[in-house]
N, CA, C and O of each residue as an XYZ file, in Angstrom:
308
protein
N    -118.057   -132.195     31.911
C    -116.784   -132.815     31.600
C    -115.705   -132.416     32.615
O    -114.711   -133.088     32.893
N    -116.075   -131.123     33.171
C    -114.828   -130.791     34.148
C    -114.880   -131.876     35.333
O    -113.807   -132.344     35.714
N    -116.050   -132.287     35.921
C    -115.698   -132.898     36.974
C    -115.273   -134.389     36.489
O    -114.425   -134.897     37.223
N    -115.569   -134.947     35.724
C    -114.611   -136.447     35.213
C    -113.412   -135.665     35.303
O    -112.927   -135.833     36.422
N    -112.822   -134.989     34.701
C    -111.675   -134.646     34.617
C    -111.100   -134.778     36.067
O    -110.153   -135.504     36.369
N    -111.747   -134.038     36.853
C    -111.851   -133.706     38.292
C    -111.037   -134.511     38.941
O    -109.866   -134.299     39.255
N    -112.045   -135.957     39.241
C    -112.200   -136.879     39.486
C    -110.826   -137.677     39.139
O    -110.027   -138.072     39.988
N    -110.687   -137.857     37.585
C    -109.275   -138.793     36.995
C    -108.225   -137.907     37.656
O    -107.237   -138.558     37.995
N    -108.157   -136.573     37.943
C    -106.740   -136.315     38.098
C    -106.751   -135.606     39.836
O    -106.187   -134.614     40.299
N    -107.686   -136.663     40.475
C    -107.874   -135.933     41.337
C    -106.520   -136.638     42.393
O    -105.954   -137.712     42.190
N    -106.259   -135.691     43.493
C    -104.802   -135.789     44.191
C    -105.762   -136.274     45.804
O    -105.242   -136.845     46.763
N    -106.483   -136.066     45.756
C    -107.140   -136.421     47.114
C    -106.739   -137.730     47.882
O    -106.543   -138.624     47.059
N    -106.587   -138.069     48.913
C    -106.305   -139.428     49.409
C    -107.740   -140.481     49.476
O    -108.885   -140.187     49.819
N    -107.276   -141.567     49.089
C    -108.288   -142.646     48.822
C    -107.714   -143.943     49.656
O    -106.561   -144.354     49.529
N    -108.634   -144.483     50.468
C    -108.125   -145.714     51.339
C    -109.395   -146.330     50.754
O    -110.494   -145.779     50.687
N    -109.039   -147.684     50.299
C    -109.876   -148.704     50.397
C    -110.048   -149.653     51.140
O    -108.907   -150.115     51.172
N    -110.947   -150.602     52.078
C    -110.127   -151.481     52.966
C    -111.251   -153.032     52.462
O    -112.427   -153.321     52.244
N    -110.580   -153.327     52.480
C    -111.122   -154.966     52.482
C    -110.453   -156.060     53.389
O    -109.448   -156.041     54.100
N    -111.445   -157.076     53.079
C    -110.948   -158.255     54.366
C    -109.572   -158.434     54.503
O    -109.106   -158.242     55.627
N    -108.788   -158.776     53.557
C    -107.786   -158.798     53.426
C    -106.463   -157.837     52.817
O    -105.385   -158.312     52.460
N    -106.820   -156.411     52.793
C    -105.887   -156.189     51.823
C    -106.407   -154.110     51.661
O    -107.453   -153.625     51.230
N    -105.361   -153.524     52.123
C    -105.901   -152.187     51.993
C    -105.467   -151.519     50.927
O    -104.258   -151.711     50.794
N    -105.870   -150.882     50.179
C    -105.045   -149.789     48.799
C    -105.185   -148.355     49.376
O    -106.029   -147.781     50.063
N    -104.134   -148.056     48.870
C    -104.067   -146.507     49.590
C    -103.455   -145.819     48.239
O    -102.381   -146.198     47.771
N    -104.266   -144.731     47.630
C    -103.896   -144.299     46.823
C    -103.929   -142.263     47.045
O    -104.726   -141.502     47.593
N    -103.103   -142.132     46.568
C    -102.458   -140.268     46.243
C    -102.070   -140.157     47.941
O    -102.477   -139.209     48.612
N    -101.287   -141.189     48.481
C    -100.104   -140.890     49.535
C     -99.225   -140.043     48.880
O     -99.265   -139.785     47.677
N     -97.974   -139.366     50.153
C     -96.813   -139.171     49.837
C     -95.551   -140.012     49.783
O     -94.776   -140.253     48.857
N     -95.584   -140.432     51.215
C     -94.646   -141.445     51.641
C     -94.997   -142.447     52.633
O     -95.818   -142.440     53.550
N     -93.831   -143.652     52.048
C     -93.738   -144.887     53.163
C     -92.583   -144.343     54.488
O     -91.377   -144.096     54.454
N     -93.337   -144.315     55.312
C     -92.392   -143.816     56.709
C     -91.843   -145.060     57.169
O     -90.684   -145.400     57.406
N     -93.229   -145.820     57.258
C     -92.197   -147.194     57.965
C     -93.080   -148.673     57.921
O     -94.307   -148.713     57.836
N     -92.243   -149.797     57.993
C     -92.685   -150.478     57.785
C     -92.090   -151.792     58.392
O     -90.886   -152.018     58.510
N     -93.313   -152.789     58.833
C     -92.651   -154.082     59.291
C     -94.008   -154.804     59.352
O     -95.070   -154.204     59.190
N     -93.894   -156.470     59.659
C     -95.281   -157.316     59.221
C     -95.653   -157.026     60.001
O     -96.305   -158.011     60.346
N     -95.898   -155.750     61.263
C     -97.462   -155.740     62.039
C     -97.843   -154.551     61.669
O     -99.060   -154.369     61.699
N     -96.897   -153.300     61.180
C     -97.190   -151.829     61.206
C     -97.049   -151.529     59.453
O     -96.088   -151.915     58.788
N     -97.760   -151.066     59.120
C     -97.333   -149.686     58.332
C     -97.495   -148.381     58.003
O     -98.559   -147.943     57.567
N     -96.659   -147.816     58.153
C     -97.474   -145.844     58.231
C     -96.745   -145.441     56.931
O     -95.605   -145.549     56.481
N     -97.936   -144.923     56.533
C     -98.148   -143.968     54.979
C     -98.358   -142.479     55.484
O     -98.844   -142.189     56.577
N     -97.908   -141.557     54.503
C     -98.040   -140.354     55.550
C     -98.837   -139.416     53.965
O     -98.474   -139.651     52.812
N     -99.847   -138.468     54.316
C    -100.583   -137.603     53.333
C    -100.444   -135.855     53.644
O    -101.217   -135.189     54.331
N     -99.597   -135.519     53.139
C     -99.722   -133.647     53.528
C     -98.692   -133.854     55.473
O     -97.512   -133.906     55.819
N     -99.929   -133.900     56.125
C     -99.574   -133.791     57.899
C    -100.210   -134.964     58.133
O     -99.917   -135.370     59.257
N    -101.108   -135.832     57.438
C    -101.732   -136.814     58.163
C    -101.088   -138.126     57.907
O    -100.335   -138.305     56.950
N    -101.357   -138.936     58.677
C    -100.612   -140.464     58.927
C    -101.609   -141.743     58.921
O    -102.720   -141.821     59.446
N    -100.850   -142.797     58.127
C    -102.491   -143.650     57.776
C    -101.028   -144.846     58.147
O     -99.854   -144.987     57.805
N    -102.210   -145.615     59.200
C    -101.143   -146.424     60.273
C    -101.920   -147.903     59.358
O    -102.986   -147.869     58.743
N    -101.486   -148.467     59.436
C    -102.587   -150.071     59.154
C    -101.363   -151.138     59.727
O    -100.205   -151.319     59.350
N    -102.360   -151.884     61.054
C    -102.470   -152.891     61.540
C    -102.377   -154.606     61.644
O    -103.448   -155.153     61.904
N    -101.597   -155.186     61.524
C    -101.763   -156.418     61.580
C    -100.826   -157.215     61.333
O     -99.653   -156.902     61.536
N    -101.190   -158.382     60.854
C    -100.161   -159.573     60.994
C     -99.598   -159.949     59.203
O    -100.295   -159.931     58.188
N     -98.356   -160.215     59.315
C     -97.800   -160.627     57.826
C     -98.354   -159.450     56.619
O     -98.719   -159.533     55.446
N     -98.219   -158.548     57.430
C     -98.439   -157.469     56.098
C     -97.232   -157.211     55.350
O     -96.061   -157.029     55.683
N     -97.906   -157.250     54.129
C     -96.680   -156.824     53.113
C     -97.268   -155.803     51.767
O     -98.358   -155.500     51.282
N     -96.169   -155.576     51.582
C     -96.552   -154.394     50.302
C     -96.686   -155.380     49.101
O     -95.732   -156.145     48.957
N     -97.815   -155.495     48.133
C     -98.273   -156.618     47.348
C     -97.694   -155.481     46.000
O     -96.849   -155.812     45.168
N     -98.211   -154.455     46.039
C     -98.106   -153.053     44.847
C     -97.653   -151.976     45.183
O     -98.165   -151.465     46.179
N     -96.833   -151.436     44.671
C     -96.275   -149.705     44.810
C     -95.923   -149.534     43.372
O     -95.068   -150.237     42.834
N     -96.796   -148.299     42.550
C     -96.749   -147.648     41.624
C     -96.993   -146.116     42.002
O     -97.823   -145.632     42.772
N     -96.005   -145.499     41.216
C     -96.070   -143.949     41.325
C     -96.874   -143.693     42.862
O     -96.085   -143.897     43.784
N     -98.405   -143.253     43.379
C     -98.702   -143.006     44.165
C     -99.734   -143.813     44.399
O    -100.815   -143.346     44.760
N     -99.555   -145.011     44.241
C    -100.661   -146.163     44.952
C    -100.499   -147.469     45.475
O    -100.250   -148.358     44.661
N    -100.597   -147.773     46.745
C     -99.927   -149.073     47.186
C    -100.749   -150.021     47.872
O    -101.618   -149.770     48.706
N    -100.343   -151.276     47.382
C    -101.582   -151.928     48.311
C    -100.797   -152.995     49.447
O     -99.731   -153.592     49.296
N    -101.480   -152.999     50.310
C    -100.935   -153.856     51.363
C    -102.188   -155.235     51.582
O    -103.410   -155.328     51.463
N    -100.804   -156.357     52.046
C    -101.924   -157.361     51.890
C    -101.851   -158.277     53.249
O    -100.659   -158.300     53.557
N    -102.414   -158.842     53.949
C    -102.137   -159.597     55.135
C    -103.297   -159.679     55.859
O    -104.381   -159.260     55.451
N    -103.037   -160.408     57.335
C    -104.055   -159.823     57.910
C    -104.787   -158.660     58.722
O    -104.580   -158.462     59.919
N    -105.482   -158.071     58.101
C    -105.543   -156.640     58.481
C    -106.442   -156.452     60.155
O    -107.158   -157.411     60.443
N    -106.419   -155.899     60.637
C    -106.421   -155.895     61.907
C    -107.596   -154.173     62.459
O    -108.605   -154.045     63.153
N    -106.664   -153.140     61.627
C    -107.197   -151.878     62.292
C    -106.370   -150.642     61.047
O    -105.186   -150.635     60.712
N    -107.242   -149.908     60.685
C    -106.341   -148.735     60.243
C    -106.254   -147.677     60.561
O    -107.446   -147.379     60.486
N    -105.691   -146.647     60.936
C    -105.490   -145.952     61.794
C    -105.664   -144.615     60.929
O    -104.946   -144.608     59.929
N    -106.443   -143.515     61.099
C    -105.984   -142.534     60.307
C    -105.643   -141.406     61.393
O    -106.360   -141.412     62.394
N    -104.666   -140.470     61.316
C    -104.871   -139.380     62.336
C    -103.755   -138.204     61.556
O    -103.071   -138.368     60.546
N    -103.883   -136.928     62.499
C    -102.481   -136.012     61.955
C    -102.194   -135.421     63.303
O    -101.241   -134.655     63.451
């Protein structure tokens, strides 16, 4: 049971990516944003995602999804 627990309350960063549309969940912050860029930032690391007519579709507490055409995502610190 501890690791479900684990798991539901886990703080770890989670990127999902699909054709169209990335979710990024247990970020800290939106640094910046415009329809080709957006950088999400985790602890020291930076999660860049790429492309055309991106927009923020969802932002709840710590999960956001971006939707457009996605291009490249960038992870680095």
């Amino acid at each position: 049971m501890v690791n479900l627990r684990e798991f539901i309350d886990s703080k770890e960063l989670k990127i999902t990516i699909l054709e169209d549309r990335v979710n990024v969940i247990n970020y800290d912050k939106l640094r910046d944003m415009n329809e080709k860029e957006i950088i999400l930032t985790k602890e020291r690391k930076k999660i860049k995602v790429l492309g055309k007519n991106l927009k923020l579709n969802k932002i709840i507490e710590n999960e956001i999804l971006i939707t457009g055409v996605i291009e490249k995502v960038e992870f680095y610190e």
